[in-house]
KELODREN-429897 format. One record per residue (C-alpha): x, y, z; residue in one letter. Coordinates in pm, 1 decimal, padded with zeros to 6 digits. Example, Ala and Ser with C-alpha at 12.3 -4.5 7.8 and 13.67 -1.06 7.14 Angstrom:
- 01230.0_-00450.0_00780.0_A
- 01367.0_-00106.0_00714.0_S
! end
This chain:
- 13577.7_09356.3_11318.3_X
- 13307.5_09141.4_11408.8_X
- 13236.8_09320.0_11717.5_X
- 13297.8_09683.4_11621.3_X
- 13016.9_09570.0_11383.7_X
- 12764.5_09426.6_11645.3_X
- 12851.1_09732.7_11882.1_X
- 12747.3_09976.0_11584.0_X
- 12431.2_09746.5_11519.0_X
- 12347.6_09786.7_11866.7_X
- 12433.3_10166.2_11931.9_X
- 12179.7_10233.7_11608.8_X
- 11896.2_10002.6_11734.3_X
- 11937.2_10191.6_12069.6_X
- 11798.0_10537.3_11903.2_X
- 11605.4_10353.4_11589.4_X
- 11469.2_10018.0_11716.4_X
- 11335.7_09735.8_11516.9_X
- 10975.5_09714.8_11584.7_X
- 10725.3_09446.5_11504.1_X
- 10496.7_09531.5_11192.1_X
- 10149.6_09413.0_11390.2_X
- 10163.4_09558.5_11649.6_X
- 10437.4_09832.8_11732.4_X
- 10652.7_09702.6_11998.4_X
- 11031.7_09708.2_11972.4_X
- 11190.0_09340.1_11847.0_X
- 11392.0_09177.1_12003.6_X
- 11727.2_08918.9_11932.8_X
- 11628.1_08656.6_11667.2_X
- 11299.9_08858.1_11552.8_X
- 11237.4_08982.6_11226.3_X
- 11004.9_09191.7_11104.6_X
- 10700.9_09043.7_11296.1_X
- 10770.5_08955.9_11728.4_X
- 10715.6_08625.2_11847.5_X
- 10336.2_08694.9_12012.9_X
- 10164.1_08811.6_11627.1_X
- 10352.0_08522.6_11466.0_X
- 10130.5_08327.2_11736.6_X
- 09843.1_08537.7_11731.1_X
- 09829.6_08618.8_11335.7_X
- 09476.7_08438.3_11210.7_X
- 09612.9_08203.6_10987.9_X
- 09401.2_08055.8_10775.1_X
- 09522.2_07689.2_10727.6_X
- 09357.4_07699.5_10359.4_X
- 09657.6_07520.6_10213.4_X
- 09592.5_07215.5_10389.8_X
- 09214.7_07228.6_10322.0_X
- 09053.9_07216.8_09938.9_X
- 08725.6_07335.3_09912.9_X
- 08793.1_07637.6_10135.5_X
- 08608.3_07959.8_10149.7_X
- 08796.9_08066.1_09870.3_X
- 08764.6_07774.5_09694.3_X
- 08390.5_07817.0_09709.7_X
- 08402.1_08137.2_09668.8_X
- 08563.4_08087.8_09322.4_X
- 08378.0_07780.3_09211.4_X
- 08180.4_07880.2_08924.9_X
- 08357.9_08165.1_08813.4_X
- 08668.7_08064.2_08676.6_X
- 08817.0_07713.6_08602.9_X
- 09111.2_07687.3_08859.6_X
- 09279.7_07416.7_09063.2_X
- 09370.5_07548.2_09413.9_X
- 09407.1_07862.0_09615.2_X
- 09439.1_07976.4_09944.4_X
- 09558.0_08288.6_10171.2_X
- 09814.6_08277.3_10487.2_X
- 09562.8_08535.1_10701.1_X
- 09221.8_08626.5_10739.0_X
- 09221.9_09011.1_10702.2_X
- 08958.4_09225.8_10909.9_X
- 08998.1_09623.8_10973.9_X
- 09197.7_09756.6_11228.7_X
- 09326.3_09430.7_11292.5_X
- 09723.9_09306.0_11304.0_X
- 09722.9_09196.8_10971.0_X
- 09559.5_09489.3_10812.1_X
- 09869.1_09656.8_11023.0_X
- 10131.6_09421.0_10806.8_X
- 09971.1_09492.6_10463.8_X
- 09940.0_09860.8_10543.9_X
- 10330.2_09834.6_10636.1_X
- 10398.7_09682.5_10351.2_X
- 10173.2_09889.5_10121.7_X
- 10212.0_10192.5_10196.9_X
- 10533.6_10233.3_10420.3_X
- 10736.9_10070.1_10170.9_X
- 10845.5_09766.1_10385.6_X
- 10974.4_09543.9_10120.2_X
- 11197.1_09358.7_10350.4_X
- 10870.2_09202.2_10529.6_X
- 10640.1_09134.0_10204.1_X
- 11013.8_08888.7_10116.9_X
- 10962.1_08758.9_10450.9_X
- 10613.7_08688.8_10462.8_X
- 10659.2_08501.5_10129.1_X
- 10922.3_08315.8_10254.5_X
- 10770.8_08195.7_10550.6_X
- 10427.6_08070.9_10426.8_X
- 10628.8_07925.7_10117.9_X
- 10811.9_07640.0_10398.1_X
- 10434.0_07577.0_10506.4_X
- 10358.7_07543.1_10098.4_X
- 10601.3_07314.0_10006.9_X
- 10588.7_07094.1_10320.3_X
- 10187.2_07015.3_10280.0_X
- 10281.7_06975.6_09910.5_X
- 10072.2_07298.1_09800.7_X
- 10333.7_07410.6_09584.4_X
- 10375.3_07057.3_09380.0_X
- 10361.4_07053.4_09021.4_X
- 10332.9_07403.8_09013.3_X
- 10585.4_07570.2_08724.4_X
- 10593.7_07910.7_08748.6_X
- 10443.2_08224.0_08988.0_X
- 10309.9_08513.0_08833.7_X
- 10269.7_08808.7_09067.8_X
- 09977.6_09062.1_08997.2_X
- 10116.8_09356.7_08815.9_X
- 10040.8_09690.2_08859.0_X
- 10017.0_09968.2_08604.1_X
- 10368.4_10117.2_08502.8_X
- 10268.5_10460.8_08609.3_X
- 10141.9_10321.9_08988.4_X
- 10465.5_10107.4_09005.1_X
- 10667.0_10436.4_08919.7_X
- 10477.6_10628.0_09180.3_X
- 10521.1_10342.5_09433.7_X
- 10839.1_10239.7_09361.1_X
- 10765.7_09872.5_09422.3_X
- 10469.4_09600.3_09349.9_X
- 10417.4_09425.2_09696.9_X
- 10250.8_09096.5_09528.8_X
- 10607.4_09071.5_09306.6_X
- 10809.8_09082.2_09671.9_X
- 10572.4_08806.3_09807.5_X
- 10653.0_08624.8_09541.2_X
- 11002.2_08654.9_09572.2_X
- 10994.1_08552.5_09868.5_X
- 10790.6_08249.0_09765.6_X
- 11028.8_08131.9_09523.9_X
- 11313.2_08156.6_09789.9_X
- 11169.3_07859.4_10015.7_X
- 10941.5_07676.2_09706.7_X
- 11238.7_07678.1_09388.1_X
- 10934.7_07795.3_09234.2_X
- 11042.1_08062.1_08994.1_X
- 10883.3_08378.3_08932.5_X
- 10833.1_08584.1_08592.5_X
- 10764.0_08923.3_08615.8_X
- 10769.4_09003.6_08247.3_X
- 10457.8_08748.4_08121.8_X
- 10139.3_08905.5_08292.4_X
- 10099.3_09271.0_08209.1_X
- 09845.3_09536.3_08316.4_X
- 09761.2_09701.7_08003.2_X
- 09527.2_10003.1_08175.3_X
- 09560.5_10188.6_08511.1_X
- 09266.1_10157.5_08709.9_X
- 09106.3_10338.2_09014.0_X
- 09154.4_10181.9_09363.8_X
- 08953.3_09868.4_09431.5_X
- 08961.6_09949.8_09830.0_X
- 08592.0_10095.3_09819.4_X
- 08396.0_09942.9_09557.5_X
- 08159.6_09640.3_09514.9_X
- 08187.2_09315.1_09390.7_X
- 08051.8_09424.0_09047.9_X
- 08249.1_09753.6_09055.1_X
- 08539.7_09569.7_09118.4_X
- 08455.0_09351.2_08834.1_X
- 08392.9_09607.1_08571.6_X
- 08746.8_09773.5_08730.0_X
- 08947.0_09492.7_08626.8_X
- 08794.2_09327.0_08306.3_X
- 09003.7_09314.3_08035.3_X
- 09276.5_09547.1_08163.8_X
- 09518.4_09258.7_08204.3_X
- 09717.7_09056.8_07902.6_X
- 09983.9_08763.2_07869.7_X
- 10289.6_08913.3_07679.4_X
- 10428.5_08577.7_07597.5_X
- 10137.9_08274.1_07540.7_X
- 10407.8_08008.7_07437.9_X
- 10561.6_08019.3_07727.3_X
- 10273.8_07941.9_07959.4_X
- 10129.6_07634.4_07735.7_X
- 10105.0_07313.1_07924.5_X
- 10218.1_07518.9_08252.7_X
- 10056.2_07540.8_08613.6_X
- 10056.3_07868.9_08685.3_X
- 10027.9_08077.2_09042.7_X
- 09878.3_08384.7_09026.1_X
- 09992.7_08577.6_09329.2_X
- 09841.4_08900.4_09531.3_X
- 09866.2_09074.6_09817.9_X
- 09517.8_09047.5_09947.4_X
- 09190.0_08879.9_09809.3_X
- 08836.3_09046.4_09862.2_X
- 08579.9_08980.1_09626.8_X
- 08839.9_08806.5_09384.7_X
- 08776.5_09006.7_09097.0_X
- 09100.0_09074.2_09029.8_X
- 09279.9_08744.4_09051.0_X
- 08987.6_08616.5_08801.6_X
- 09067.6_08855.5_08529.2_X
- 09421.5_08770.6_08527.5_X
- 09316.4_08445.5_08503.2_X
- 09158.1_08472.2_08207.6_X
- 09418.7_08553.5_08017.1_X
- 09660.9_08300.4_08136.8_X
- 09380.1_08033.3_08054.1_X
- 09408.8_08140.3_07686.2_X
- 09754.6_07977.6_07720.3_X
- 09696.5_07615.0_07529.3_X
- 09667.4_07348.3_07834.7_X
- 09764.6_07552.5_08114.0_X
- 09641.3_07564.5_08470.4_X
- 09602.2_07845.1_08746.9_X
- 09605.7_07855.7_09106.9_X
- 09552.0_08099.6_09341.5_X
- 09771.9_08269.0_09664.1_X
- 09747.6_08591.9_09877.3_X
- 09912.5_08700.9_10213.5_X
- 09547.5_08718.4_10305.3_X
- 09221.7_08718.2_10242.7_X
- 08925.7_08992.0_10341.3_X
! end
């Protein structure tokens, strides 16, 4: 049985291979979603073992928050805009579950993740997740709470209005995009809790600020900050 299935496996990767997600080329045994050379290559940003990052600065000032950091620096036409694209707009779940996974080892071992209670994913609008299909950050995070015991909660941070894309607008657009278009369903449930916002990319931050907001309204809670990477 066990090799009628491996001789099927391998008769179907013969017409559809696997390929890597950066950069095109047909995997191989043992790789998933990403080959062996990008997971070398990928710019990783080594944020998690660093406070007062870029993002960190970039932050300070603006919100009251205890930590954040992406896994990759993100610059166009590069292999990581290739992964978010993939998983974006091509629908590849399977690798946003991955990618959480993966940087969530590298989390818990540098003791990132500690004393952290619960990851909140960004949510998008019900009518964009019902044209989607999916919400990448909410797959990241699943895959986060795989390899950190971390769970996630899905049903706590809501996006109350559907906004325009974010992709070409300015710090201050993006700001007047976001504010006040986010809410916490449940506030009782986030007292006294660290909480991990979590998104698929940061740029000016606008977004991850407004959320936030509202989960700072929760009596003695705390936020921190995480993205597959950061523009």
């Amino acid at each position: 049985m066990f090799l009628a299935v491996k001789y099927w496996n391998d008769f179907v990767y013969l017409f559809y291979p696997e390929v890597c997600a950066a950069c095109n080329t047909s995997l191989i045994e043992g790789e998933k979603h990403i080959c062996l050379q990008c997971e070398y290559d990928l710019p990783k940003t080594d944020f998690h073992l660093h406070r007062d990052n870029t993002i960190e600065k970039h932050l300070t000032g603006r919100i009251e928050f205890e930590k954040a950091a992406a896994n990759y620096f993100f610059t166009d036409k590069s292999k990581v805009q290739h992964l978010i694209h993939s998983i974006k707009y091509k629908g590849n779940k399977g690798l946003a579950i991955y990618t959480g996974k993966q940087y969530g080892f590298e989390l818990k071992e540098s003791g990132f993740t500690k004393g952290i209670d619960v990851i909140l994913p960004v949510p998008l609008h019900a009518s964009k997740l019902k044209q989607r299909g999916f919400n990448q950050a909410e797959l990241f995070a699943k895959g986060l709470e795989e390899s950190t015991g971390i769970p996630i909660n899905t049903k706590l941070l809501k996006r109350l209005i559907a906004t325009p894309t974010q992709t070409k607008k300015s710090r201050t657009q993006r700001w007047e995009n976001v504010e006040a278009i986010f809410a916490i369903t449940d506030t009782q449930t986030l007292e006294n809790k660290h909480i991990l916002l979590v998104d698929d990319v940061i740029t000016t931050g606008s977004t991850l600020e407004a959320c936030a907001m509202q989960v700072l309204k929760c009596k003695g809670s705390k936020v921190s900050f995480l993205t597959i990477a950061c523009a």
